[in-house]
VEXDREN-2710 file (C-alpha; in Angstrom, 1 decimal):
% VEXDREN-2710
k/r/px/py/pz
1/UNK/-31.6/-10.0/-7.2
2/UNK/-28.6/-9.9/-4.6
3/UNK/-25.6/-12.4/-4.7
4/UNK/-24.8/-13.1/-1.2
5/UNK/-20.8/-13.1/-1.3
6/UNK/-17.9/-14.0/1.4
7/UNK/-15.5/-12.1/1.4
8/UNK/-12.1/-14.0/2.8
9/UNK/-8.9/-12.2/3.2
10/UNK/-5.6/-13.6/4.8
11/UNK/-5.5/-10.2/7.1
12/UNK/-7.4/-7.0/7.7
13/UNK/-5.0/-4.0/7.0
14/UNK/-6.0/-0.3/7.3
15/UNK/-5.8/0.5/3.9
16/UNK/-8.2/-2.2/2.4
17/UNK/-11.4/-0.2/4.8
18/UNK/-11.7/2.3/2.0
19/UNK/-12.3/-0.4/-0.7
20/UNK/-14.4/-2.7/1.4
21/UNK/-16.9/0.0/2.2
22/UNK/-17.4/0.4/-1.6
23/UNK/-18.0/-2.6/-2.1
24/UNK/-20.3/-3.0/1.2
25/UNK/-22.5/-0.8/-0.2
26/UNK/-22.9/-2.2/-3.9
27/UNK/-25.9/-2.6/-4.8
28/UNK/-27.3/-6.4/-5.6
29/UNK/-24.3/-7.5/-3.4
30/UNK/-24.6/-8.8/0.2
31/UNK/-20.9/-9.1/1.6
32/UNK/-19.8/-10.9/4.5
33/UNK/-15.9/-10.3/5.6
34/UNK/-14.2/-13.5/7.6
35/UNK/-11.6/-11.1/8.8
36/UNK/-8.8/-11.6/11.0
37/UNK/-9.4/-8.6/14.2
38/UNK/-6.5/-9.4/16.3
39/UNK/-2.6/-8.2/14.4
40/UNK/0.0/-10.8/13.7
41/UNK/1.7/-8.5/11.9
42/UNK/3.9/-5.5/13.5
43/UNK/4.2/-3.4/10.4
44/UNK/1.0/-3.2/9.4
45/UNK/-2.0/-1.3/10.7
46/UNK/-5.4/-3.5/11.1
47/UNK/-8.7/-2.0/11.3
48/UNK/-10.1/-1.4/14.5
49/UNK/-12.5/-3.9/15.7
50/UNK/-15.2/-1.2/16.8
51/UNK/-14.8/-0.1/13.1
52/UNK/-14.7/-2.9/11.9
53/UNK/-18.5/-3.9/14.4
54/UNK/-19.6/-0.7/12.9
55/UNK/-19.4/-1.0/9.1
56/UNK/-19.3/-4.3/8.4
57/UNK/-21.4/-7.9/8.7
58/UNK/-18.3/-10.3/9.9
59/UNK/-17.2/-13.0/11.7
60/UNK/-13.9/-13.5/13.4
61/UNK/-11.0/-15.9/11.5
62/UNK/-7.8/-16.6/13.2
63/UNK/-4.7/-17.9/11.0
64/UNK/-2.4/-20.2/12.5
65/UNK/0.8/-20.5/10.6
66/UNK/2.6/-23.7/9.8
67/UNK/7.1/-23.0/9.8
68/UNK/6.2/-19.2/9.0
69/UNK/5.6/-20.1/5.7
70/UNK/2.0/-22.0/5.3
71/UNK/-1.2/-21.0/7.1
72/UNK/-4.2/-22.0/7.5
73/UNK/-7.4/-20.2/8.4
74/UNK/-9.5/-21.6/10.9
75/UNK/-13.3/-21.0/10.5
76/UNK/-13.4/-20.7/6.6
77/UNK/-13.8/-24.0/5.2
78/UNK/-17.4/-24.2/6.3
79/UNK/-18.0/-21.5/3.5
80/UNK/-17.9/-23.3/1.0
81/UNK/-21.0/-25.3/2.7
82/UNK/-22.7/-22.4/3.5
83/UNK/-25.3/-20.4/1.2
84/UNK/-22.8/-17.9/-0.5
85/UNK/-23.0/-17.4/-4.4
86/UNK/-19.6/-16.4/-4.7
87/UNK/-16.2/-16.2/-2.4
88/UNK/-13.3/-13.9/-2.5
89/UNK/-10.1/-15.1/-1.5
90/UNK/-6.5/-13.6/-0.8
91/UNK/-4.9/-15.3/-3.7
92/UNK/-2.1/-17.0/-2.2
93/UNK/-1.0/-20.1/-2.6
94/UNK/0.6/-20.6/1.1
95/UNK/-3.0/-20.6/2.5
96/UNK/-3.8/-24.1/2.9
97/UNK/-7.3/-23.2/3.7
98/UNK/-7.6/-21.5/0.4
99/UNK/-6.9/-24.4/-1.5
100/UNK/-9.6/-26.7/0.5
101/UNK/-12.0/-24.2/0.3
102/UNK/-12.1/-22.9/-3.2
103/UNK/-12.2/-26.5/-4.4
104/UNK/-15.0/-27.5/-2.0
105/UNK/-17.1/-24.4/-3.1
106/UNK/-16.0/-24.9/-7.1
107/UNK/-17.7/-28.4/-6.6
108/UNK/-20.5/-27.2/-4.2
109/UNK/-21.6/-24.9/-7.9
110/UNK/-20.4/-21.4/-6.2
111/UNK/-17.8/-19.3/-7.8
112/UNK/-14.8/-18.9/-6.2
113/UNK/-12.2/-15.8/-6.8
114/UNK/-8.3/-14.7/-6.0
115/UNK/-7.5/-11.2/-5.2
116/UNK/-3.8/-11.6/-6.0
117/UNK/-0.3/-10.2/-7.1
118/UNK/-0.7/-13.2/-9.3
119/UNK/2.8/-13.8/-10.6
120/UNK/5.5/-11.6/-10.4
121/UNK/8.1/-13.0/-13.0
122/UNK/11.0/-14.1/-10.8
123/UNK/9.6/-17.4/-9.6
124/UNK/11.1/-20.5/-10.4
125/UNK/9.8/-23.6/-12.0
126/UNK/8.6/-25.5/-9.1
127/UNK/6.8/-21.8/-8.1
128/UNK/5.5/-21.2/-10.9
129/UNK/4.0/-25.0/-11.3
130/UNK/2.2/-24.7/-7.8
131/UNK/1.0/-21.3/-8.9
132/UNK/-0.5/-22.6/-12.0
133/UNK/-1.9/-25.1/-10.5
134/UNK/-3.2/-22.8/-7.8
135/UNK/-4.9/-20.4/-10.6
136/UNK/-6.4/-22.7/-12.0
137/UNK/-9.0/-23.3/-9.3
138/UNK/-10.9/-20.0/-9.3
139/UNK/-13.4/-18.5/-11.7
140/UNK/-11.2/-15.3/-11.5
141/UNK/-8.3/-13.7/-10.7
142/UNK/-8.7/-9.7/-9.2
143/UNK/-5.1/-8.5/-10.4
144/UNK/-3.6/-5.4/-9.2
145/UNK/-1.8/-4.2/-12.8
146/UNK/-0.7/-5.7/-16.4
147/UNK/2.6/-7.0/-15.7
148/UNK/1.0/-10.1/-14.1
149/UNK/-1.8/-10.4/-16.3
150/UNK/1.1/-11.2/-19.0
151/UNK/3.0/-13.3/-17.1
152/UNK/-0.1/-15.5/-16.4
153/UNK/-1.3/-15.3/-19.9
154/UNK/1.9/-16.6/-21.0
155/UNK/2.0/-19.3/-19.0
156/UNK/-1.6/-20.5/-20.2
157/UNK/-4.3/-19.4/-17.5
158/UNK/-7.6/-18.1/-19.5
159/UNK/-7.1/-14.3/-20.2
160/UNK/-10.8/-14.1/-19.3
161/UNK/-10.5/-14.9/-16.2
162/UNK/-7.6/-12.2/-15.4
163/UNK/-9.1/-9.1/-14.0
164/UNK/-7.5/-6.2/-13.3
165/UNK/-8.3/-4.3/-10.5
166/UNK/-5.4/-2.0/-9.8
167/UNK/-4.9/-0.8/-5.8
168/UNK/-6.2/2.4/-3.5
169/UNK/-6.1/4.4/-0.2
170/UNK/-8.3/6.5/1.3
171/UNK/-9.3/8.6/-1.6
172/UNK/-11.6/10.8/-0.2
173/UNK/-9.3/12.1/2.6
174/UNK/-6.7/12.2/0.1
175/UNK/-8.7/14.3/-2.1
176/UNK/-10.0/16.5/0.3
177/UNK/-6.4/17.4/2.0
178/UNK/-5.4/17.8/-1.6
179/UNK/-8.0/20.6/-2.4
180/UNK/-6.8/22.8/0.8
181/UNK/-3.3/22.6/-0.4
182/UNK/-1.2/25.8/-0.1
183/UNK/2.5/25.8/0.3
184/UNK/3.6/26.4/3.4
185/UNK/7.6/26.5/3.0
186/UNK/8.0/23.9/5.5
187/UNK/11.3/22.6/4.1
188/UNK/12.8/26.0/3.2
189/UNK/12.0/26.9/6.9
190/UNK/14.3/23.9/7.9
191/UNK/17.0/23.9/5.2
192/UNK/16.9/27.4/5.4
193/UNK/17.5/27.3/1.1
194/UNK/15.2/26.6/-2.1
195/UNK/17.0/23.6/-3.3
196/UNK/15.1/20.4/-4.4
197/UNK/13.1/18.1/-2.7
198/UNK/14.0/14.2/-2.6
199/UNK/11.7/12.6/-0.4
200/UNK/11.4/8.8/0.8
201/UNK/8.5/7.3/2.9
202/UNK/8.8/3.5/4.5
203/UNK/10.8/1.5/6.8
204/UNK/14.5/2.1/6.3
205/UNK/15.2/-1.4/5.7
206/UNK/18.0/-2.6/3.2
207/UNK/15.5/-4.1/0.9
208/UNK/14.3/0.0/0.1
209/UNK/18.3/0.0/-1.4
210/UNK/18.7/3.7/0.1
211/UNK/22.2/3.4/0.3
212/UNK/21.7/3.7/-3.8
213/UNK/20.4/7.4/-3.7
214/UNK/23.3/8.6/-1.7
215/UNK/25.6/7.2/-3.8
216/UNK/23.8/8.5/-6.7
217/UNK/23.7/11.8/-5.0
218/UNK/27.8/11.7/-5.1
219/UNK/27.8/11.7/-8.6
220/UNK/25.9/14.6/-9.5
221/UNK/26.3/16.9/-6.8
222/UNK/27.6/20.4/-8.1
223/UNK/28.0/23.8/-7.1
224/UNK/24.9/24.3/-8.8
225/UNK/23.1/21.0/-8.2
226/UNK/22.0/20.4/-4.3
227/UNK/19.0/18.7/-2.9
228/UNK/17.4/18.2/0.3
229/UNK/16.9/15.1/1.4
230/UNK/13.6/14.0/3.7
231/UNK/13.3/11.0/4.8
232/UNK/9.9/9.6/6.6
233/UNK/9.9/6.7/8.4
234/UNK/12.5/4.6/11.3
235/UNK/14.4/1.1/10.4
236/UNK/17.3/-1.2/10.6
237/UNK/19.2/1.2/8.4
238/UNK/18.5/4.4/10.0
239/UNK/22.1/4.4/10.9
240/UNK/24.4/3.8/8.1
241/UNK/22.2/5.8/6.5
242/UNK/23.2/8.8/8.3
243/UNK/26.9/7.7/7.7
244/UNK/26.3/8.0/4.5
245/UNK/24.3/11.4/4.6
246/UNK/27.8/12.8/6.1
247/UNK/29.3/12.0/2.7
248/UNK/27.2/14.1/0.2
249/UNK/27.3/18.1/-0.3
250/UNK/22.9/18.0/0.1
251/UNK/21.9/18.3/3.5
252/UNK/19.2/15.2/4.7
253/UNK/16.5/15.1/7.2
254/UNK/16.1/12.0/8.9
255/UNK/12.2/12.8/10.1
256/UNK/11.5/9.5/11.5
257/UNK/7.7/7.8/11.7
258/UNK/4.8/10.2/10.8
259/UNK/1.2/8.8/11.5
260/UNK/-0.5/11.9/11.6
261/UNK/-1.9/12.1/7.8
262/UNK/-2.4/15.7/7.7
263/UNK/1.1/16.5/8.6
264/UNK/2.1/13.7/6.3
265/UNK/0.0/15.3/3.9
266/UNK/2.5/18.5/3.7
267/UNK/5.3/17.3/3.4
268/UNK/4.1/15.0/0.5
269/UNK/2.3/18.0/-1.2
270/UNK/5.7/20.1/-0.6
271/UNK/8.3/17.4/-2.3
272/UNK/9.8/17.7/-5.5
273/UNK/10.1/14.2/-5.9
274/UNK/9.7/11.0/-4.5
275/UNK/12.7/8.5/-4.9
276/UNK/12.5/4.8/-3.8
277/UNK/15.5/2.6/-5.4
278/UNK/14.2/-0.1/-4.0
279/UNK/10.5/-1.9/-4.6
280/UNK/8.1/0.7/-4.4
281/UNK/3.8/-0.2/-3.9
282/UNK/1.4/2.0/-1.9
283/UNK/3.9/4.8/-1.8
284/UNK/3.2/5.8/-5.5
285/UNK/-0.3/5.9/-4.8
286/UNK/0.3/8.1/-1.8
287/UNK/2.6/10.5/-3.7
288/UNK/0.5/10.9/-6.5
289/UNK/-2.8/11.5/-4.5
290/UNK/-0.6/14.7/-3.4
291/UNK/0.4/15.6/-6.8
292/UNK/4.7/14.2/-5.9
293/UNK/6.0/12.4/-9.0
294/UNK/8.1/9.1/-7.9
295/UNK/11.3/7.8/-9.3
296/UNK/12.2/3.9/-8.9
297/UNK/13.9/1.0/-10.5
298/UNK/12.6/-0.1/-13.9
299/UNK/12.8/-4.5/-12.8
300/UNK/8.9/-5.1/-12.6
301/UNK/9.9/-8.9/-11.5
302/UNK/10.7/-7.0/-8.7
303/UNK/8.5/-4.7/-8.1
304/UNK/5.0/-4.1/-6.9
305/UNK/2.4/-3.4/-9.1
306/UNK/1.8/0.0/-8.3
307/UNK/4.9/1.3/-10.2
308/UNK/3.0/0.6/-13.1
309/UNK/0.7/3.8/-12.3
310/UNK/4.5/5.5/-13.2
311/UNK/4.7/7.2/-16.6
312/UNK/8.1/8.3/-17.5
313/UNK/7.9/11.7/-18.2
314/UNK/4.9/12.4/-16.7
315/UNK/4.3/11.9/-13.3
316/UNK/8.3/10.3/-12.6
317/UNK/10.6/8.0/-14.2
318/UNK/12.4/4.3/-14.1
319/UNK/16.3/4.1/-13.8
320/UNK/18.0/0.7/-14.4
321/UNK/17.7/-1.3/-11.5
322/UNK/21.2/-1.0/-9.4
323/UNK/22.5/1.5/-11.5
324/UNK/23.7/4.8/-9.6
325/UNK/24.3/6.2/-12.7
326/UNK/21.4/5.9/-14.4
327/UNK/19.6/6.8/-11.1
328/UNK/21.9/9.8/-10.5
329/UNK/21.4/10.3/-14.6
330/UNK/17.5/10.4/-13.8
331/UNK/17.5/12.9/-11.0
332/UNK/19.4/15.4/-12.9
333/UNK/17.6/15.1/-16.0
334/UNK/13.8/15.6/-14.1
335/UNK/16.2/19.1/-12.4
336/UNK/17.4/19.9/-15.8
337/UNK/17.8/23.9/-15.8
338/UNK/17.3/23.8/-19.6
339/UNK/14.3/21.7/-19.7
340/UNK/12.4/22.8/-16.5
341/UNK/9.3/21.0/-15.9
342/UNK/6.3/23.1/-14.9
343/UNK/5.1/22.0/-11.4
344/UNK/1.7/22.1/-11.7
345/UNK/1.3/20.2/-14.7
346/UNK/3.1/17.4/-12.7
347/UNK/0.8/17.9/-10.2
348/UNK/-1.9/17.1/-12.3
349/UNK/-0.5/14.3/-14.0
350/UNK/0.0/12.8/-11.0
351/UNK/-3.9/13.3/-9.9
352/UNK/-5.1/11.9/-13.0
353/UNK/-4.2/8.2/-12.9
354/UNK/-5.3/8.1/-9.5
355/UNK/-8.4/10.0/-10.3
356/UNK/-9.2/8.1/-13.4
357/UNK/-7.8/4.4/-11.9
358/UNK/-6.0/4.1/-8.2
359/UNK/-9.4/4.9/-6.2
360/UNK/-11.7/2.7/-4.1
361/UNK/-14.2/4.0/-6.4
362/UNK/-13.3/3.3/-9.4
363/UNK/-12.4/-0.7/-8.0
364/UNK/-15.4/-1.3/-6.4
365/UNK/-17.0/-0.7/-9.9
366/UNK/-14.9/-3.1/-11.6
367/UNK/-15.3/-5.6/-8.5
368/UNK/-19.2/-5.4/-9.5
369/UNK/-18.8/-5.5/-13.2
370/UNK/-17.2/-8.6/-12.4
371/UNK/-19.2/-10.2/-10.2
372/UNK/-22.5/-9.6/-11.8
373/UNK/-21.3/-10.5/-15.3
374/UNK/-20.6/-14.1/-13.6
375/UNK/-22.9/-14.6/-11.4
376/UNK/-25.7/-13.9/-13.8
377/UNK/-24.1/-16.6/-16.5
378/UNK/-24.4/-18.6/-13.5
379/UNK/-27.9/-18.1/-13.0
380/UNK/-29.0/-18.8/-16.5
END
């Protein structure tokens, strides 16, 4: 039997095309994506419309947003009267629509879902009230890591209906670039020395707290210690940030945007280590699918939920959040002369989460576990 399923997400980024084409081609499962084709947003990439005409069944949505805060999606609410078994939903609570709709649909007999951070731990009372309330409503919650899953747990929303479904990029690209992989000296070429790699990739904004690893830097700099900085990507803090690269011993280049993924792909591979002192999300998947272990803060009410792929020792670290010396203290211990770390082994440890949980694969197996375990109760 196939269960005929709307899929309904507040936008259409790049990165979610590996993960719907798993789950388009489930078995017993008949998705069709309300997606919106036209970007509102101007840092993320959408999927292309031809793409998205050639892979998937969809209609068009278009979100109109209410004091940049609330939106509402026009063209969804008629789900809930249409012949669907089950809708997915971007679980947030600002989406007006979301709330009509789920509740129409709960009461129409069809089960309703949130693909959602869920709750992050910071929010205050009146927050975490509406987003209690808001949880309530589904039959499940698709949850990208643990930390949430507590949270909501504690504050009394059914553990059973908490699912977690971690996060992924394009796996199979990623896998296959990672296969070729040879070391092609691209950063000893341009530092002209073999010192360590600390690499960044995102917008240089002052949320990513990049300011932090220079100053870290400061402190444990030696005549023996150096690094090489890299850092991918263009922003608001491009500037100061190159002040500040005047005031270390290590030598940093600012590379700017890079959208070419196999390019990308080698300076990834060729990193020592990624460091993000800010949040860090997608990026850890990124690194890891390239075998680069990541360093970032240890506040997960302030994180996003892909740091929890992180384990210390392993595949990177967590230094206090705002400390320079703790995050100076956990550079130099990961470069620790007297307890080098063998490079390949980090390499692997880094493959293996995303091999054995961070893949498109591996979610779209859970997404169907999910689904048919409810939809069948349903039926009986």
């Amino acid at each position: 039997m196939n269960y005929k399923v709307a899929m309904i997400p507040m936008i259409s980024p790049l990165y979610r095309l590996y993960i719907w084409e798993k789950m388009n081609s489930l078995e017993n499962m008949d998705f069709v994506f309300y997606l919106e084709a036209k970007n509102t947003h101007s840092n993320i990439e959408y999927i292309p419309v031809d793409t998205l005409n050639e892979k998937f069944n969809w209609n068009e949505v278009k979100n109109m947003f209410f004091k940049k805060q609330f939106y509402w999606q026009k063209n969804v609410v008629k789900t809930a009267f249409e012949k669907y078994d089950a809708l997915i939903f971007s679980g947030n609570p600002r989406g007006i629509s979301t709330w009509i709709t789920s509740i129409l649909a709960r009461m129409n007999g069809k089960n309703v879902y949130f693909w959602s951070h869920g709750a992050y731990g910071k929010e205050g009372k009146i927050e975490m009230f509406i987003k209690k309330l808001f949880f309530s409503i589904p039959n499940g919650i698709l949850l990208y890591g643990n930390h949430s899953k507590k949270i909501l747990e504690a504050k009394g929303i059914e553990s059973n209906k908490l699912k977690i479904i971690y996060n992924s990029l394009d796996y199979d690209f990623h896998k296959e670039q990672r296969s070729k992989k040879i070391e092609k000296g691209v950063f000893k070429n341009y530092f002209n020395n073999d010192f360590p790699v600390l690499l960044f990739i995102g917008r240089l904004t002052a949320q990513k707290k990049l300011h932090q690893l220079f100053e870290a830097l400061k402190l444990i700099e030696s005549d023996t210690l150096r690094f090489n900085i890299v850092l991918i990507g263009d922003g608001d803090e491009m500037e100061k940030l190159k002040i500040l690269s005047k005031t270390i011993k290590s030598q940093t280049w600012f590379y700017g945007s890079c959208y070419n993924e196999s390019v990308l792909s080698d300076l990834v591979y060729e990193a020592d280590l990624c460091v993000s002192p800010g949040n860090v999300g997608l990026t850890v998947i990124h690194c890891f699918s390239y075998g680069t272990p990541v360093i970032t803060h240890d506040n997960f009410a302030y994180q996003m939920p892909e740091a929890e792929a992180i384990l210390p020792g392993e595949n990177g670290d967590f230094f206090k959040m705002n400390s320079i010396e703790d995050l100076g203290g956990k550079i130099s211990t990961w470069f620790n002369p007297n307890k080098p770390k063998n490079r390949n082994n980090i390499r692997e440890n880094c493959y293996k989460i995303i091999d054995e949980k961070y893949n498109p694969y591996y979610q779209s197996n859970l997404i169907s576990k999910v689904l048919e375990h409810d939809l069948d109760k349903s039926r009986k």
